[in-house]
C-alpha positions as CSV (number, residue, x, y, z in Angstrom):
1,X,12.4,11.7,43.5
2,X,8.5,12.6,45.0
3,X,6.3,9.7,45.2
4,X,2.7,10.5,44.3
5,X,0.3,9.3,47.2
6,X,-3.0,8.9,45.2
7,X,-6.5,10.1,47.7
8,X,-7.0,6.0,47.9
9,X,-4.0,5.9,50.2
10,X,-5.0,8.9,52.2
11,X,-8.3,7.9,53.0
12,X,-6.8,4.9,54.3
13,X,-4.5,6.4,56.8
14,X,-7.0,8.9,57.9
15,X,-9.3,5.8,58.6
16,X,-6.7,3.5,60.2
17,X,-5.5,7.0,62.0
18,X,-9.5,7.7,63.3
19,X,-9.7,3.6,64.6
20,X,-6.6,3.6,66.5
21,X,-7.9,7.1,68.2
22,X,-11.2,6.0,69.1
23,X,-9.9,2.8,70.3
24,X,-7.1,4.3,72.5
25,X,-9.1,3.3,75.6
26,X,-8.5,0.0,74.8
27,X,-5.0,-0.9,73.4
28,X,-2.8,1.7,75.3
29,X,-5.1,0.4,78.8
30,X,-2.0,-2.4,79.4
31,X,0.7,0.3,79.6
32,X,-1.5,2.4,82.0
33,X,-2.3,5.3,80.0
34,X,-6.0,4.4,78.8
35,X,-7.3,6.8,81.5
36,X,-9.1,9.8,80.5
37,X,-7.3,12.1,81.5
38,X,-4.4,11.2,80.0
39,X,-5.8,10.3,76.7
40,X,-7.2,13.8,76.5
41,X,-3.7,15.2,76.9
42,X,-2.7,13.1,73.7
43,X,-5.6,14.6,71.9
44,X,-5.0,18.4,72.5
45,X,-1.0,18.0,72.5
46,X,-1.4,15.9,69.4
47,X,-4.2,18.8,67.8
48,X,-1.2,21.5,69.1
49,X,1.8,19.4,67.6
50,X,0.0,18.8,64.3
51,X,-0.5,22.8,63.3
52,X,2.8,23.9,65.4
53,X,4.2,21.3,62.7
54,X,2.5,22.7,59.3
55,X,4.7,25.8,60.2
56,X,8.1,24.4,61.2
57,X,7.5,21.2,59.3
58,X,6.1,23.1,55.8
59,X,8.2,26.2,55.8
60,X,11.3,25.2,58.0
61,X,10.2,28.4,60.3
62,X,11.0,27.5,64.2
63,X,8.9,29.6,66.1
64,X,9.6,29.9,70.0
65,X,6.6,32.0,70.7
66,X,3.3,29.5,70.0
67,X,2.2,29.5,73.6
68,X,1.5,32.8,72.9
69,X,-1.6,31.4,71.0
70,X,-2.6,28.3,73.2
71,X,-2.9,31.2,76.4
72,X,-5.0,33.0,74.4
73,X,-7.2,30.5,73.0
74,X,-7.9,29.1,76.8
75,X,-8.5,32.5,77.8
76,X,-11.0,33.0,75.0
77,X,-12.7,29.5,76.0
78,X,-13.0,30.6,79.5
79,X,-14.3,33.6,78.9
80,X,-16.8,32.0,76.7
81,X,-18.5,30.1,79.3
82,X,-18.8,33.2,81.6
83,X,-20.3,35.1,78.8
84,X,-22.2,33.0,76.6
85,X,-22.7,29.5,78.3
86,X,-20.6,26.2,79.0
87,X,-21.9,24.7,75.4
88,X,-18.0,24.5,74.1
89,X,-18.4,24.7,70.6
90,X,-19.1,28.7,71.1
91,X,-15.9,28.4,73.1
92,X,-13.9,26.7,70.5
93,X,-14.9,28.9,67.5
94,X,-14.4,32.1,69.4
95,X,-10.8,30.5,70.5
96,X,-9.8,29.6,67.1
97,X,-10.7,33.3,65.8
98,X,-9.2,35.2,68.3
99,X,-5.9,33.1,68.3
100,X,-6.0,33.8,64.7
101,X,-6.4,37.3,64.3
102,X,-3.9,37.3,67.0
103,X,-1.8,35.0,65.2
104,X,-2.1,37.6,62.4
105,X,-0.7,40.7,64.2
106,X,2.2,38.3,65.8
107,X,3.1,36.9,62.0
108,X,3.1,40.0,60.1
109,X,5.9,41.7,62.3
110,X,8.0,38.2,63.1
111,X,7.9,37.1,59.6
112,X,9.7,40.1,58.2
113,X,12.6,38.5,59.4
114,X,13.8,34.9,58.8
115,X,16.0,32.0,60.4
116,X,16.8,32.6,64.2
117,X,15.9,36.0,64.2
118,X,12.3,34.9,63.6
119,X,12.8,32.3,66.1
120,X,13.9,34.9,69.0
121,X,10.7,37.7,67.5
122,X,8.4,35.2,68.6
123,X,10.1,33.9,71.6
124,X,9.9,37.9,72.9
125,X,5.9,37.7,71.7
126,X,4.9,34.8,74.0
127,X,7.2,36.4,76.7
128,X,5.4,39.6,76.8
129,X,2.2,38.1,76.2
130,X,2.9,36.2,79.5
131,X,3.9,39.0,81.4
132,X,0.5,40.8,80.1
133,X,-1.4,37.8,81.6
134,X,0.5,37.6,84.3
135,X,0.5,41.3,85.3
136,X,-0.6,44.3,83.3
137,X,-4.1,42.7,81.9
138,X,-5.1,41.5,85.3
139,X,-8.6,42.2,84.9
140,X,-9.2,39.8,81.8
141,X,-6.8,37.1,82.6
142,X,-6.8,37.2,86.5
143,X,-3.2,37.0,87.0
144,X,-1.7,34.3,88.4
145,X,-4.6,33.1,90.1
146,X,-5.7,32.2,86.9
147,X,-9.1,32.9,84.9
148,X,-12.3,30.6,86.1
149,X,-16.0,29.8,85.7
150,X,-17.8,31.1,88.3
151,X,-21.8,30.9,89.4
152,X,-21.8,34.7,89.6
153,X,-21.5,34.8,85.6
154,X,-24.0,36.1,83.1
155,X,-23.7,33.1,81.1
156,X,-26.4,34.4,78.5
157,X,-27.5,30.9,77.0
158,X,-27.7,28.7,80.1
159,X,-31.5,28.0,81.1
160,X,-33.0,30.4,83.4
161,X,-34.2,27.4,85.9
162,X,-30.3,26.6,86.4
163,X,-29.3,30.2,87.3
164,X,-26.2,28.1,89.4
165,X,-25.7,26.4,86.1
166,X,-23.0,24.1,85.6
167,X,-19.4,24.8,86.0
168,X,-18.4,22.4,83.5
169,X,-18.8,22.5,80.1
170,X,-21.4,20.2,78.3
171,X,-22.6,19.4,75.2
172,X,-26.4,18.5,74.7
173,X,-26.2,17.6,78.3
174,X,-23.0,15.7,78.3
175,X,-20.3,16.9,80.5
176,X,-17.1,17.0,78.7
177,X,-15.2,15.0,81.5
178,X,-14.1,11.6,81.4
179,X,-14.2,9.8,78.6
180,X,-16.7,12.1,77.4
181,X,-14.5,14.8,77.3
182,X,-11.9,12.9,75.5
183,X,-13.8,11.9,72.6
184,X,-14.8,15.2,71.9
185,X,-11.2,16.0,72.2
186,X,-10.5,13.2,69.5
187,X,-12.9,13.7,67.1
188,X,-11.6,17.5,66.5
189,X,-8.4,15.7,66.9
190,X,-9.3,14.0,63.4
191,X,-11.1,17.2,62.3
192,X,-7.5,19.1,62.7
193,X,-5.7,15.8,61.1
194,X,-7.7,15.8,58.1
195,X,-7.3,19.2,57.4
196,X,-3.6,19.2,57.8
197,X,-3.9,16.4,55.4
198,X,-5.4,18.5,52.7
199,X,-3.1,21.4,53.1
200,X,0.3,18.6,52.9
201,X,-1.5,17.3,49.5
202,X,-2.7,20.9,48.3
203,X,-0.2,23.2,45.6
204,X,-0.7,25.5,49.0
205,X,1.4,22.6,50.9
206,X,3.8,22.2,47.6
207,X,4.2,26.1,47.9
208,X,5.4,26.0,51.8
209,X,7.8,23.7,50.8
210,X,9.3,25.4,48.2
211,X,9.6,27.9,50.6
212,X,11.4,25.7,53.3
213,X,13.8,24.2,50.1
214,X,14.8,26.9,48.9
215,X,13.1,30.3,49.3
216,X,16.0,32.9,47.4
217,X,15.1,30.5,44.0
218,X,11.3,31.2,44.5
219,X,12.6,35.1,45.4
220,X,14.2,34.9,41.6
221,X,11.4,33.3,39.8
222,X,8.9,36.4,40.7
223,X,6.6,34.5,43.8
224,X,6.4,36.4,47.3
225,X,6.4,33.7,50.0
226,X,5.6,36.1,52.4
227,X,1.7,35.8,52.1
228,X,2.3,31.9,52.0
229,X,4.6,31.9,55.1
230,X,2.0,34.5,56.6
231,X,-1.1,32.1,55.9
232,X,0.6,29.1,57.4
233,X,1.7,30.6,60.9
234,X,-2.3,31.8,61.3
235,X,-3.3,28.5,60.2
236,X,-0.8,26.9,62.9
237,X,-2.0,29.9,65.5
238,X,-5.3,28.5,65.0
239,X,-5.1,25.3,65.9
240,X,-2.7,25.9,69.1
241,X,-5.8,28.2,70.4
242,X,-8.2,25.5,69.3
243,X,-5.4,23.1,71.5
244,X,-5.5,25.7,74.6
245,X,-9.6,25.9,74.1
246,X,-9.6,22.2,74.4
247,X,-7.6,22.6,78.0
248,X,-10.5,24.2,78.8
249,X,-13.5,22.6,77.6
250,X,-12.1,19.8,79.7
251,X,-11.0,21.8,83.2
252,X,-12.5,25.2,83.1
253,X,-9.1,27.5,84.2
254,X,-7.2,29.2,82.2
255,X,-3.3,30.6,83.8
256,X,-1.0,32.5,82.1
257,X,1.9,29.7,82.6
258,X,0.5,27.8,79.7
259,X,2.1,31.1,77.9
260,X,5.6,30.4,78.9
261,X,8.4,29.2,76.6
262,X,8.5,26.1,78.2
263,X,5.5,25.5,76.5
264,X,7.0,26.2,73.3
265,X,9.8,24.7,73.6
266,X,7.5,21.2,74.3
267,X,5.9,21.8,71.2
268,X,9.2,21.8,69.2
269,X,10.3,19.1,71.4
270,X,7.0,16.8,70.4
271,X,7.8,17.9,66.5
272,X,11.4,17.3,66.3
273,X,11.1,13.6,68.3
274,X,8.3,12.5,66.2
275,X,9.6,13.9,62.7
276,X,9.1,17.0,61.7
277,X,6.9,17.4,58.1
278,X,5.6,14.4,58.5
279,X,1.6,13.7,59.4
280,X,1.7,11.5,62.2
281,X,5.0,12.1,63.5
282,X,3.8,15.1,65.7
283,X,1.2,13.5,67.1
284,X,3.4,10.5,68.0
285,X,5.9,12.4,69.8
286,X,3.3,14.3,72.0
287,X,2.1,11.4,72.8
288,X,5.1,10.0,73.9
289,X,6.4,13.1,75.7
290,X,2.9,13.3,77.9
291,X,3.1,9.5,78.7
292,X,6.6,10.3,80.3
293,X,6.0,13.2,81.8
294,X,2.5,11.2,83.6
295,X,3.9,7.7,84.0
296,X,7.5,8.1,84.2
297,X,7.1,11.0,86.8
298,X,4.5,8.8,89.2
299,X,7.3,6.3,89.9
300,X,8.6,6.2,93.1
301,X,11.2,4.8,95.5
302,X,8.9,2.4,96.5
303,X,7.1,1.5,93.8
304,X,11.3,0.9,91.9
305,X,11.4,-1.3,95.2
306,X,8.4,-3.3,94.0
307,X,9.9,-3.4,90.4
308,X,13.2,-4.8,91.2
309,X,12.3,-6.9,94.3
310,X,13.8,-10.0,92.6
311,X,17.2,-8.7,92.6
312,X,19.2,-9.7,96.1
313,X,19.5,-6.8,98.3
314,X,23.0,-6.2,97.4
315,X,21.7,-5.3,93.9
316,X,18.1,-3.9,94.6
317,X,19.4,-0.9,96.4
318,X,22.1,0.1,93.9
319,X,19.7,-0.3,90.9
320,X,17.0,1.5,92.2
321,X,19.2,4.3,93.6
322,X,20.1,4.7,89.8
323,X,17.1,3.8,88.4
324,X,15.8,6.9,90.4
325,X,17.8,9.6,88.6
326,X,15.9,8.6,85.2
327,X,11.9,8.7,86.9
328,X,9.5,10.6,89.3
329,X,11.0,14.2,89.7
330,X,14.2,13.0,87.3
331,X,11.8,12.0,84.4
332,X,13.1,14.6,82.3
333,X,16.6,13.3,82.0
334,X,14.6,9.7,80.1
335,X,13.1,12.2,78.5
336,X,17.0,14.2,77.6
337,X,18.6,10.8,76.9
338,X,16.1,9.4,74.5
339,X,15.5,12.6,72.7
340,X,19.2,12.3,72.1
341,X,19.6,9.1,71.2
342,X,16.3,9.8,68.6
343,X,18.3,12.9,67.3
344,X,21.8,11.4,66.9
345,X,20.5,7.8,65.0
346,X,17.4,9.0,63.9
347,X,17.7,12.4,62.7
348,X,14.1,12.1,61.0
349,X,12.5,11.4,64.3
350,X,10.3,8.1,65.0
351,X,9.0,8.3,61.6
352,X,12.3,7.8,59.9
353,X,12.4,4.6,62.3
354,X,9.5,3.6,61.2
355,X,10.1,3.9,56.9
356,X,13.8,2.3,57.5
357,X,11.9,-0.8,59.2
358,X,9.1,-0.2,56.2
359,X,11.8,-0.4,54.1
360,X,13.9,-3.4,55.5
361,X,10.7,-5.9,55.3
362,X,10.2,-4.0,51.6
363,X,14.1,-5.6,51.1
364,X,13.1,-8.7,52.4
365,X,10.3,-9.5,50.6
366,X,12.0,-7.9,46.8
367,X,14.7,-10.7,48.1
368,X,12.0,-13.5,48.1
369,X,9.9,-13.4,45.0
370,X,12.8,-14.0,42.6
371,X,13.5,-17.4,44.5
372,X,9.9,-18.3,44.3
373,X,10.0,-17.0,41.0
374,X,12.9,-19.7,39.8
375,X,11.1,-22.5,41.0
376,X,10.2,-24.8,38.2
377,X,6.5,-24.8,37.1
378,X,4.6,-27.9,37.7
């Protein structure tokens, strides 16, 4: 059975989603990760998470390949600001074009195939569009040195009277660093939420689902889900090279490792953890991927030393000693042991955590009223 959410209790979630963004600084500060650096990486991993997910989430297609699409949005971004200026709005529109156009060309071959051989099309896409940037296009990307801002650049619309100009990106004046940076990084967070929003609630949502239930019944009832399926993975190309234009409006370098498949493998990673085709759930698990992989990996022997210093030395060593398998350069395997723990109990991801406790208090409280309703009147 579907419940009908009415637009009453989406504007509520979109509004309790926008505080607790803006207010990150704030409530995730006494866990350490209200700096801004770190909060930007939530933004644009969450912004990368939320369109890799109305793909995989909508239609049920895995795609191995959408670094291709964050490389070439940063790329895009970067060149941008050597061309046109530092102003990153021009960067970001010309990032979400290109990624989609190239998002386009990627689709329409990949997509005439379905389930893992889809999967391993676009996984050979992002390889070869690494080896291009690594290699072969040189010239544009810079190979492995990467692609940077530098003062010997055109840039067309800085001021004449700052012919060094600034190798960071503002905005009216505001250098998008800092804080700064990350709440321009949020707000197209919520720009990107919203919209995936509309397109869960739309009959265009309700038709990428009937593509991921079931796609041989909508074959027999005379509807091509090709040009749905195609429309999705450019909308999800989109906002990864908005995501990889975001890098750069923040740090000015683009490199062709952000192309790898390690890349796209974290992006399924973040969707799978936090529950896949579901809104928040994306944005959740990037979130608690890049606080491992920042906090988890800056602990060291000494500072495990510090942790456990009220143990007696006949324990403190030991513990540590294991304790350091599981952080600094071992923080993957946290990252390995909770992601299968998540997968094995919580097949749904943190979300299905969170409606099983929605539903126990929901129990508890259905439990209640008929005592209180029993009660004699007064």
């Amino acid at each position: 059975m579907v419940t009908k959410i009415s637009p009453a209790r989406d504007y509520l979630l979109f509004g309790v989603f926008a505080i607790a963004v803006l207010t990150m600084p704030v409530w995730l500060a006494p866990i350490g990760a209200g700096y801004p650096d770190l909060l930007q990486k939530f933004a644009i991993f969450g912004l990368f998470a939320t369109g890799f997910n109305l793909l995989f989430g909508l239609t049920g297609y895995l795609s191995f390949g959408h670094a291709a699409f964050l490389g070439v949005g940063s790329y895009t971004a970067v060149w941008s600001f050597k061309l046109l200026g530092m102003n990153p709005i021009p960067a970001a529109i010309l990032a979400v074009v290109t990624s989609g156009v190239f998002a386009l060309a990627i689709g329409y071959v990949s997509l005439r195939r379905s389930g893992i051989y889809f999967s391993i099309l676009t996984l050979a896409f992002a390889q070869m569009s690494y080896n291009l940037a690594y290699s072969v296009l040189t010239p544009i990307t810079n190979g492995e040195t990467g692609l940077r801002v530098l003062e010997s650049d055109p840039r067309l619309f800085d001021s004449s009277a700052n012919a060094d100009g600034p190798l960071i990106s503002n905005l009216f004046g505001i250098e998008m660093t800092g804080y700064a940076g990350f709440y321009f990084c949020a707000v197209v967070l919520l720009i990107g939420f919203f919209i995936a929003q509309r397109i869960f609630r739309s009959p265009f949502g309700i038709m990428l689902r009937a593509v991921k239930t079931n796609q041989n019944r909508m074959n027999y009832t005379g509807l091509n889900p090709r040009p749905y399926t195609l429309a999705a993975f450019v909308i999800s190309g989109m906002y990864a090279g908005l995501a990889g234009a975001l890098m750069c409006i923040t740090d000015p370098l683009a490199g062709a490792e952000r192309m790898q498949w390690t890349a796209s493998g974290e992006v399924v990673l973040m969707t799978i953890l936090g529950g896949a085709g579901t809104l928040l759930g994306p944005i959740l698990g990037a979130a608690l991927i890049k606080y491992f992989e920042n906090i988890f990996s800056a602990f060291n022997e000494q500072t495990l030393h510090e942790v456990f210093s009220f143990l007696p030395d006949f324990l403190e060593y030991p513990v540590v000693s294991v304790a350091g398998l599981f952080v600094g350069e071992g923080w993957h395997l946290t990252l390995g042991v909770l992601f299968m723990l998540i997968v094995i109990f919580l097949p749904g991801g943190i979300m299905e955590g969170v409606s099983r406790i929605g539903r126990l208090f929901k129990r508890s409280s259905s439990k209640a009223e008929p005592s209180g309703a029993t009660a004699p009147a007064e």
